[in-house]
C-alpha positions in Angstrom: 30.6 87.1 -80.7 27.3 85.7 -79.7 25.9 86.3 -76.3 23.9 83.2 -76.5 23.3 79.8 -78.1 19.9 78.4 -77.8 18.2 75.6 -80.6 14.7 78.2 -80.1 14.7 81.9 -80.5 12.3 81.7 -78.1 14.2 80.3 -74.9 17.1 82.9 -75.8 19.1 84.3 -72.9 21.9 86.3 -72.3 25.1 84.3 -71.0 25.9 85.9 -67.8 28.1 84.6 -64.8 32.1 84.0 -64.7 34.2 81.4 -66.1 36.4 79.1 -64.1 39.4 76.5 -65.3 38.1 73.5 -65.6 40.1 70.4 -63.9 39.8 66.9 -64.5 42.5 64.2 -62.6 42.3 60.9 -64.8 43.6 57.7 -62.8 44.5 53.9 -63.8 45.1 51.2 -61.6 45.5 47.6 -62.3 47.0 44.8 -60.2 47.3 41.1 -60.4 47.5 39.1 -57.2 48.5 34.9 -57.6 45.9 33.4 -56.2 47.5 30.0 -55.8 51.0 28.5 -57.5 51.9 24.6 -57.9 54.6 23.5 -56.0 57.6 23.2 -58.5 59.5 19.8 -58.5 62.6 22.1 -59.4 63.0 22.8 -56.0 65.7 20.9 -54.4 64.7 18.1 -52.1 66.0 17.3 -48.9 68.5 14.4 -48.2 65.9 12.4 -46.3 62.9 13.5 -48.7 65.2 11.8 -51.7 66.2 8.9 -49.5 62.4 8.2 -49.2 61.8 8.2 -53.0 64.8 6.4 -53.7 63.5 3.4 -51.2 60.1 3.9 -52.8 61.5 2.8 -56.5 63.1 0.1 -55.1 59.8 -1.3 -53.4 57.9 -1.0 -56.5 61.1 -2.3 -58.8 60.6 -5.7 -56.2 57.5 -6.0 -56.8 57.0 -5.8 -60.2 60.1 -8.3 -59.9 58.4 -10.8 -57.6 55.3 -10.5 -60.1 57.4 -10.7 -63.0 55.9 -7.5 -65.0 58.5 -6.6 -67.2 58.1 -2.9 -67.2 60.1 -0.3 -69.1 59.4 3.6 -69.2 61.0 5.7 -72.0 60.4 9.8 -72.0 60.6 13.4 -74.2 62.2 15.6 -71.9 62.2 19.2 -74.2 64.4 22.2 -73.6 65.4 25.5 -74.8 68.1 27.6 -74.9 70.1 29.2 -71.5 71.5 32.1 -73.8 68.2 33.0 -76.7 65.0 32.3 -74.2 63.3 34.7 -76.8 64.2 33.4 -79.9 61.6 32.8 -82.3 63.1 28.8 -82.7 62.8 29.0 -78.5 59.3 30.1 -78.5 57.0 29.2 -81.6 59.3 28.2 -84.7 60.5 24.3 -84.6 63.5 25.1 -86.7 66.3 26.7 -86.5 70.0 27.2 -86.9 71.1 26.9 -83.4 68.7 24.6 -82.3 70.4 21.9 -84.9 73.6 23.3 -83.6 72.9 22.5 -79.6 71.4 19.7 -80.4 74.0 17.8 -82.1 76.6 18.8 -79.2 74.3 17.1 -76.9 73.7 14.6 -79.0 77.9 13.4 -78.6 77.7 13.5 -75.2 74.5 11.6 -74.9 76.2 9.2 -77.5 80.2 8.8 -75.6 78.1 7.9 -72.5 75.5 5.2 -74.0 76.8 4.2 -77.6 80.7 5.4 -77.9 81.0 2.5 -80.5 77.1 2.7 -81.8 75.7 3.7 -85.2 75.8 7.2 -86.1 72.4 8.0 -88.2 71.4 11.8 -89.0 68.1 11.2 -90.9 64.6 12.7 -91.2 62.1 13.0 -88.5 58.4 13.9 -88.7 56.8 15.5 -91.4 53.9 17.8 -90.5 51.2 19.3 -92.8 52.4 23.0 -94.2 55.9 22.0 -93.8 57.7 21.8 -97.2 60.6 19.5 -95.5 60.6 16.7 -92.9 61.8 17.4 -90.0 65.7 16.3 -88.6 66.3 13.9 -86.4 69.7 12.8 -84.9 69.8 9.1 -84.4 72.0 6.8 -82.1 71.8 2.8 -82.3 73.3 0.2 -80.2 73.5 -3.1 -79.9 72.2 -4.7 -76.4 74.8 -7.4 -75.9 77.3 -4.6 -75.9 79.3 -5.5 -79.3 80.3 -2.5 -81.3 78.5 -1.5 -84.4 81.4 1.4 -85.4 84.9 0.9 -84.1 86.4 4.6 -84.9 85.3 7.5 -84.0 87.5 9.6 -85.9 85.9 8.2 -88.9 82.5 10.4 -88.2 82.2 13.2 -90.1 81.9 16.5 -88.0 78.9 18.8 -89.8 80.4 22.0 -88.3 83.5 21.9 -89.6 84.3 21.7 -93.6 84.8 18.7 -95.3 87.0 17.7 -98.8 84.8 15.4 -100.1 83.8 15.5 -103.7 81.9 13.4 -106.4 85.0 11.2 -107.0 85.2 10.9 -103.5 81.6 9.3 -103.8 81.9 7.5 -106.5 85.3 5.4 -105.1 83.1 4.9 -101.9 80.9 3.2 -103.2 83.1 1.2 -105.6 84.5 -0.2 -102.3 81.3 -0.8 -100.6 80.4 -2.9 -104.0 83.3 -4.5 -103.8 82.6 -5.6 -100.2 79.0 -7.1 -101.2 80.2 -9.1 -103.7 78.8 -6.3 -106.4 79.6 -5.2 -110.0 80.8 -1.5 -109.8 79.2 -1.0 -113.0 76.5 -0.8 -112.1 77.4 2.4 -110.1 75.5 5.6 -111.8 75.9 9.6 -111.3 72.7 11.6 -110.2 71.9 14.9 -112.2 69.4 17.8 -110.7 66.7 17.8 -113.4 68.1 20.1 -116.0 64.3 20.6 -117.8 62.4 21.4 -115.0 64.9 24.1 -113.2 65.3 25.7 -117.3 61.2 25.7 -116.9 61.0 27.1 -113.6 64.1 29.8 -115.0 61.8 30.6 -117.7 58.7 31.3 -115.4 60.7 33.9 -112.9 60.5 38.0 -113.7 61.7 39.1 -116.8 63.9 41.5 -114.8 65.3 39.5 -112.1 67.9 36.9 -112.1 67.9 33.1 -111.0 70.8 34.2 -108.4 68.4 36.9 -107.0 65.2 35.9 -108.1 63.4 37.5 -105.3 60.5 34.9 -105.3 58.6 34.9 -101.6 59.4 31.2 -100.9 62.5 31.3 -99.1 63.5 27.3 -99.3 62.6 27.8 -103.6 64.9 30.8 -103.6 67.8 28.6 -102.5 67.1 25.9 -104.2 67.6 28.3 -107.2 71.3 29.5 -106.2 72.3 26.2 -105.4 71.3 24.7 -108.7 72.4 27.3 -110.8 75.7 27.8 -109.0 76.6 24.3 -108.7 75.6 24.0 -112.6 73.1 21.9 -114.7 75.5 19.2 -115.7 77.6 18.7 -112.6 77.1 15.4 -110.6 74.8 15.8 -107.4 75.8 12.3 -106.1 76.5 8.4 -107.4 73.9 5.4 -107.0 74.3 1.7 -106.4 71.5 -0.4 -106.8 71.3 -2.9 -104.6 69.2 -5.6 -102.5 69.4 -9.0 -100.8 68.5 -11.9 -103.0 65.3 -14.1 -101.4 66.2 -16.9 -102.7 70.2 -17.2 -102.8 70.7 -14.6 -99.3 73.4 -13.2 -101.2 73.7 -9.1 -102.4 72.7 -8.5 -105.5 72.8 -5.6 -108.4 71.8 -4.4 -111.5 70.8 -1.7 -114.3 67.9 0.2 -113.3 67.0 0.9 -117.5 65.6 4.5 -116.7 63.6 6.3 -119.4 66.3 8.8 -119.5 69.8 8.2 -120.7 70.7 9.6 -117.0 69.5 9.6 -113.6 67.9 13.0 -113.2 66.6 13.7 -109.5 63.2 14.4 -108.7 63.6 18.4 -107.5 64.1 18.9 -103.7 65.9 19.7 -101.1 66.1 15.9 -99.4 69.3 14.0 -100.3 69.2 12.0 -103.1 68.3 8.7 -101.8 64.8 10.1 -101.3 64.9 11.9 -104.7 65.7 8.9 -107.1 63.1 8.8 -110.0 61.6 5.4 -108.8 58.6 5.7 -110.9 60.3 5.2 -114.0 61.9 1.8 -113.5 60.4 -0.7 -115.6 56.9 -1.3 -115.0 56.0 -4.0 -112.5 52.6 -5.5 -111.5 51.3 -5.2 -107.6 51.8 -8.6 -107.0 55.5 -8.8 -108.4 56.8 -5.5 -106.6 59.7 -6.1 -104.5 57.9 -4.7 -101.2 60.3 -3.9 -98.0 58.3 -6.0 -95.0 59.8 -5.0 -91.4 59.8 -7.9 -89.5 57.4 -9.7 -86.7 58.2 -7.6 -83.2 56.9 -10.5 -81.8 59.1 -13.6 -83.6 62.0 -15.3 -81.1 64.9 -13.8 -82.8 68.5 -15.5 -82.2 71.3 -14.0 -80.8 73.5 -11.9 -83.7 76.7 -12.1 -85.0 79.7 -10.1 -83.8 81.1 -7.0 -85.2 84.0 -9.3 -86.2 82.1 -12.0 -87.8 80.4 -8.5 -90.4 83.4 -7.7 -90.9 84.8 -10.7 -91.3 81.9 -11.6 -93.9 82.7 -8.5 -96.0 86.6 -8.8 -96.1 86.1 -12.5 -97.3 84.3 -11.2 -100.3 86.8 -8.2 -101.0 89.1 -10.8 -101.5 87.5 -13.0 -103.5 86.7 -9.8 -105.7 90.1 -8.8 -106.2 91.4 -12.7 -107.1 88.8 -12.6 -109.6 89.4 -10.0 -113.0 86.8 -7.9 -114.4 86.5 -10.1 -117.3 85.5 -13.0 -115.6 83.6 -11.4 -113.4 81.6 -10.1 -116.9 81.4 -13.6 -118.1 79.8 -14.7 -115.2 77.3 -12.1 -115.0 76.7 -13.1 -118.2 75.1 -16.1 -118.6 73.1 -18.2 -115.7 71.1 -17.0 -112.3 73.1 -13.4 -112.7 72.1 -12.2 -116.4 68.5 -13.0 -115.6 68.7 -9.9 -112.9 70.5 -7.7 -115.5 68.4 -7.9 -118.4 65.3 -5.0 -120.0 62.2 -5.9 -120.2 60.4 -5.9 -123.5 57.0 -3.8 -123.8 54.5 -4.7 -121.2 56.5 -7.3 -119.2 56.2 -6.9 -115.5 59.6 -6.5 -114.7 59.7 -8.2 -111.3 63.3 -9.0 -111.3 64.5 -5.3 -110.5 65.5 -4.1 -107.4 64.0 -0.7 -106.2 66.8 0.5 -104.2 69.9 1.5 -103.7 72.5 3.0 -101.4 73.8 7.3 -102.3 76.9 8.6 -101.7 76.6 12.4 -102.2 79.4 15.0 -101.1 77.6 18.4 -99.6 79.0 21.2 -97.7 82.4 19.1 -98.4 80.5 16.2 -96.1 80.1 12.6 -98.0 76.8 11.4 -96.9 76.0 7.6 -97.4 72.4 7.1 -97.7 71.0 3.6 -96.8 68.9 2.1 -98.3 65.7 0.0 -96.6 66.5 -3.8 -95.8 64.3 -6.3 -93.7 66.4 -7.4 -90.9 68.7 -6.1 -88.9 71.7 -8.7 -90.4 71.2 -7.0 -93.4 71.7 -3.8 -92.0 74.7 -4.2 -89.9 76.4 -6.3 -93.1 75.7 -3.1 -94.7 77.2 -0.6 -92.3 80.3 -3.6 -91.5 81.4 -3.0 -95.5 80.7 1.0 -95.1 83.1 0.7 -92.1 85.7 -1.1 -93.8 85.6 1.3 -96.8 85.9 4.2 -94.8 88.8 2.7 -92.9 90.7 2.0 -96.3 89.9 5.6 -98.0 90.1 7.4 -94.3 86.9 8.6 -95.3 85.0 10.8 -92.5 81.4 9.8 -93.3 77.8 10.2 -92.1 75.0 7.8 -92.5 71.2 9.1 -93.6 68.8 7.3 -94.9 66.9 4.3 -93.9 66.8 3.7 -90.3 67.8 0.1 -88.7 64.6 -2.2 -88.5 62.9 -2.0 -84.8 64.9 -5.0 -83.1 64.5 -5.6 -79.4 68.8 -6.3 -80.1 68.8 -2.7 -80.9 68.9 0.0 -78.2 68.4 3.8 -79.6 68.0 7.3 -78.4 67.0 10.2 -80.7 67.0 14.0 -80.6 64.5 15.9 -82.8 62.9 19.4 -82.9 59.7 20.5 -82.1 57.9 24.5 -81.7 60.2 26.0 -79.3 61.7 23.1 -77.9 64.7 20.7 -78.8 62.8 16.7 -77.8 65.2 13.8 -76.5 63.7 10.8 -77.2 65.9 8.9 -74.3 66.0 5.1 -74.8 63.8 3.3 -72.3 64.5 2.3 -68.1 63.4 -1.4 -67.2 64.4 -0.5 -63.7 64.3 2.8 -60.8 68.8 3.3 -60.8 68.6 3.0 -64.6 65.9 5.7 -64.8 67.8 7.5 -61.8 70.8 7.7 -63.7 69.8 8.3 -67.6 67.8 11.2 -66.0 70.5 13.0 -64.3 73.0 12.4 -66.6 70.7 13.8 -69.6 69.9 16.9 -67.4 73.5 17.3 -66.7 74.3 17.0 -70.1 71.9 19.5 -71.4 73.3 22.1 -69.2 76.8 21.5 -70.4 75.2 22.3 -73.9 73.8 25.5 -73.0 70.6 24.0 -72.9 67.8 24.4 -69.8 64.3 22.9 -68.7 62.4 26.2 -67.9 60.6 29.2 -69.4 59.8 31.8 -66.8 56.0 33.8 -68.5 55.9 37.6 -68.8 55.0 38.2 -64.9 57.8 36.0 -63.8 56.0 32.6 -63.5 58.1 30.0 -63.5 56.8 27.2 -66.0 58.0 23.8 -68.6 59.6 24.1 -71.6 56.0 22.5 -73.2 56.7 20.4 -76.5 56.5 16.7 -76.3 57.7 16.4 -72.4 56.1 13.2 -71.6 57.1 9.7 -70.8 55.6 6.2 -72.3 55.3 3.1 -70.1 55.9 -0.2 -72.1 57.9 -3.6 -72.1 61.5 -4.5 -74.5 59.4 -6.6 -76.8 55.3 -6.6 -77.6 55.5 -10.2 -75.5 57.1 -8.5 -72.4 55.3 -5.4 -72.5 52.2 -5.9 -69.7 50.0 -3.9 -71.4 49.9 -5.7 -74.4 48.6 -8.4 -72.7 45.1 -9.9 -73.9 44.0 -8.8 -70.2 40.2 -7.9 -71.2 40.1 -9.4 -74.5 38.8 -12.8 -72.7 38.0 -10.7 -69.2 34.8 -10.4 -67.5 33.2 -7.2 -66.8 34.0 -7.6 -62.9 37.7 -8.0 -64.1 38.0 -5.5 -66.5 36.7 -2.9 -63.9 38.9 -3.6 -61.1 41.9 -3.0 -63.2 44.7 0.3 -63.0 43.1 3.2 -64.9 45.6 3.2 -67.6 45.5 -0.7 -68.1 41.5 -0.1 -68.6 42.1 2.6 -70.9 44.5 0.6 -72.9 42.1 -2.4 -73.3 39.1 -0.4 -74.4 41.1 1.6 -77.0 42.4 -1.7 -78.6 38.9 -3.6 -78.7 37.4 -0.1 -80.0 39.9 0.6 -82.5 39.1 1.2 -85.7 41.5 -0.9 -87.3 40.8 -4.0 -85.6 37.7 -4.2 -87.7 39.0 -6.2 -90.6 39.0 -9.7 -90.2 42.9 -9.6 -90.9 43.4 -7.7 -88.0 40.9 -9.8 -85.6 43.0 -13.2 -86.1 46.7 -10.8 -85.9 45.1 -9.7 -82.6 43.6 -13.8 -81.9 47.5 -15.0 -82.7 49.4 -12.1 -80.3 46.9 -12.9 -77.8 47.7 -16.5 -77.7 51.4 -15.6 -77.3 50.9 -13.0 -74.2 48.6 -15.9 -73.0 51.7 -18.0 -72.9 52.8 -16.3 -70.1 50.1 -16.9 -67.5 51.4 -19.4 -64.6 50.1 -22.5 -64.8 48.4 -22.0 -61.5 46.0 -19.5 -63.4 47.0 -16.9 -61.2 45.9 -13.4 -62.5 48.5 -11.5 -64.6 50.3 -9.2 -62.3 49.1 -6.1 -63.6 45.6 -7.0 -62.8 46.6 -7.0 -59.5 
């Protein structure tokens, strides 16, 4: 044992003295004090508090009446789950099993309250980069002058509970539906999953896995694997009817689609098969002879529409004259004249102008027949189109649901929407053009959410009591471009003095427009020239100021 330790020999020196225990007390504090927290508008208001923001609405809904600024106000409210506040599809994920699952109950309460005889529409939301799928988004349309669109109720499928339809289910559908638009049913066609490229991408998996456990680290291509190979190669996904409205005669019209292929083999997906039909190989067309989809002018006079019993009444008429009329006359007719020139190939380079691009889907899943429709220009087309679904549901009792193409926008045509977002469920609730409207499709939506297990809070990790986040905001607007005030060419023709004494958010509104990028084009200048001179209409003849400007 040495008796000392030195780095010199020199400076050596016994070790001498006693040895005591050493003690050392280690000690961690930390605190966090709130140095100042927001007053929450949570917190219930007093009776006289809310009878002072009640007459407040009222004083500004008379005045924007007395100045005639037809104001509406639309919002997102988000929320998030009462019983999973930690769930990953509650907190960062924007889908998610139970989140489709909430939603849709409060989407049926939302829709008994506002459209109990509307259009039912389950179609795709947003897509966002790094997401394979778009989004979902459950859809409710109804008309403004209060006619029905959908009569029965029991005649909407239920998604969580099992259905019996099946491919001859589909296919009989849309037999009817032809029948109701004055088609040909033979021109119906059955939709295959793309046998070659699912026998490539079997081929291509791990020579000791299988295609029912193929292990692969994409979730969404694992099941698209067991699906296909479970279902089979060769059995029908879902049936096709080509179909469009004729330009020239405004009647329905059909026809062969003359694919490459001897069948209709889907482009591979998940999507339904409406947005899966092999449209790039149709007969070649040029640019200028492609049947393009326009949506219509928001800001054309539009007439009042029919009623739900004049569609229907249109559709049953041509049932009838179908069902007078036999199969073989119906052939020679199609035969010869204005119909055989829509129902004829094309030889080698002709630009095949004459065939339609779309078409409606009927395809069973889960036991659920989904009717996909396809894009039309105006919203007569569209109704027409649901009035002979309708019909053909009635006569099967058929529980259906309708994807696809949405209605056109059409001031006739009031909508709300529920779609997800990271951590939140978003209710897209239709617009409010006055304060008891707004009063009442607030509470009634936050009523409804809670019903449907479904809150408006987060509370952080030390207890703070915060939004749900998501889209939560609210958009300020008018029923049509004309109505809407700021739309209005205010600054366009404004002088600086003007401009500067209007609302911040008018101002902000009418620099964004004249700075926009995309009203550089000299297309785009004389759109804007021609809206203009519409708002413009609507100055007094007095040349009193717009209302908003004051």
């Amino acid at each position: 044992m040495p008796l000392s330790c030195t780095p010199e020999p020199a400076s050596a020196a016994p070790v001498t003295g006693a040895i005591d225990k050493c003690e050392v007390k280690f000690s961690h504090e930390m605190a966090v004090t709130r140095i100042w927290e927001a007053p929450r508008v949570t917190k219930p208001y007093t009776e006289e508090e809310w009878r002072t923001i009640e007459q407040l609405g009222h004083d500004v809904d008379a005045d924007l009446a007395a100045r005639d600024v037809r104001l509406t106000m639309g919002g997102e409210p988000t929320f998030v789950s009462i019983d999973d506040p930690d769930g990953e599809e509650w907190n960062t994920a924007a889908l998610g099993t139970d989140k489709r699952r909430l939603a849709a109950d409060l989407y049926h309460r939302l829709r008994k309250r506002y459209g109990a005889q509307g259009l039912v529409h389950f179609g795709q939301g947003k897509w966002y980069p790094g997401e394979q799928l778009p989004r979902w988004s459950l859809n409710c349309f109804w008309r403004a002058d209060g006619e029905p669109i959908w009569r029965d109720e029991s005649l909407i499928a239920d998604e969580s509970r099992p259905g019996n339809a099946t491919g001859a289910t589909a296919a009989t559908f849309l037999s009817g539906v032809a029948e109701r638009l004055g088609l040909d049913a033979r021109h119906i066609f059955p939709a295959y999953e793309d046998a070659l490229y699912f026998l490539w991408r079997e081929r291509r998996l791990p020579a000791n896995v299988d295609p029912f456990d193929s292990r692969l680290e994409d979730a969404q291509e694992r099941e698209r694997l067991v699906r296909v190979f479970s279902q089979g190669l060769k059995q029908v996904v879902g049936y096709a009817l080509p179909v469009t409205r004729d330009a020239a005669s405004r009647r329905w019209r059909s026809g062969s689609w003359f694919l490459r292929s001897e069948h209709c083999y889907l482009v591979p997906g998940e999507s339904p098969i409406g947005y899966r039909l092999p449209l790039d190989s149709l007969p070649w067309a040029k640019a200028i002879d492609y049947p393009y989809v326009h949506p219509p002018d928001p800001t054309a006079p539009l007439p009042p529409l029919a009623s739900h019993a004049e569609f229907r009444l249109q559709v049953a008429g041509r049932q009838s004259a179908a069902q007078t009329t036999s199969s073989e006359s119906r052939a020679e007719s199609t035969g010869s004249g204005r119909e055989s020139s829509f129902d004829r190939a094309p030889s080698l380079f002709e630009s095949a102008s004459w065939i339609n691009r779309s078409a409606m889907c009927a395809e069973p899943r889960n036991g659920i027949l989904y009717i996909f429709v396809p894009p039309v220009e105006s919203l007569e087309d569209y109704l027409e189109i649901v009035a002979a679904v309708e019909a053909t549901a009635e006569e099967m009792r058929q529980p259906i649901l309708l994807e696809g193409y949405e209605p056109p926008r059409d001031p006739r045509l009031i909508n709300f929407r529920i779609t997800p977002d990271p951590g939140v469920i978003e209710v897209n609730i239709h617009p409010s053009a006055g304060w008891d409207e707004l009063v009442e499709h607030t509470t009634f939506l936050y009523e409804a959410a809670r019903e449907s297990r479904l809150a408006t809070e987060k509370f952080m990790i030390d207890g703070r009591h915060t939004g749900t986040g998501g889209g939560n905001h609210f958009a300020l607007g008018g029923a049509t471009p004309n109505d809407s005030p700021l739309a209005a060419p205010l600054g366009f023709a404004a002088q600086p003095g003007e401009l500067l004494a209007q609302p911040p958010f008018a101002l902000i509104h009418v620099l964004g427009a004249i700075h926009r990028p995309h009203f550089a084009s000299p297309a785009h200048r004389r759109g804007a020239q021609r809206f203009g001179e519409r708002n413009r209409s609507r100055v007094p003849r007095d040349g009193a100021p717009h209302a908003l400007g004051r």
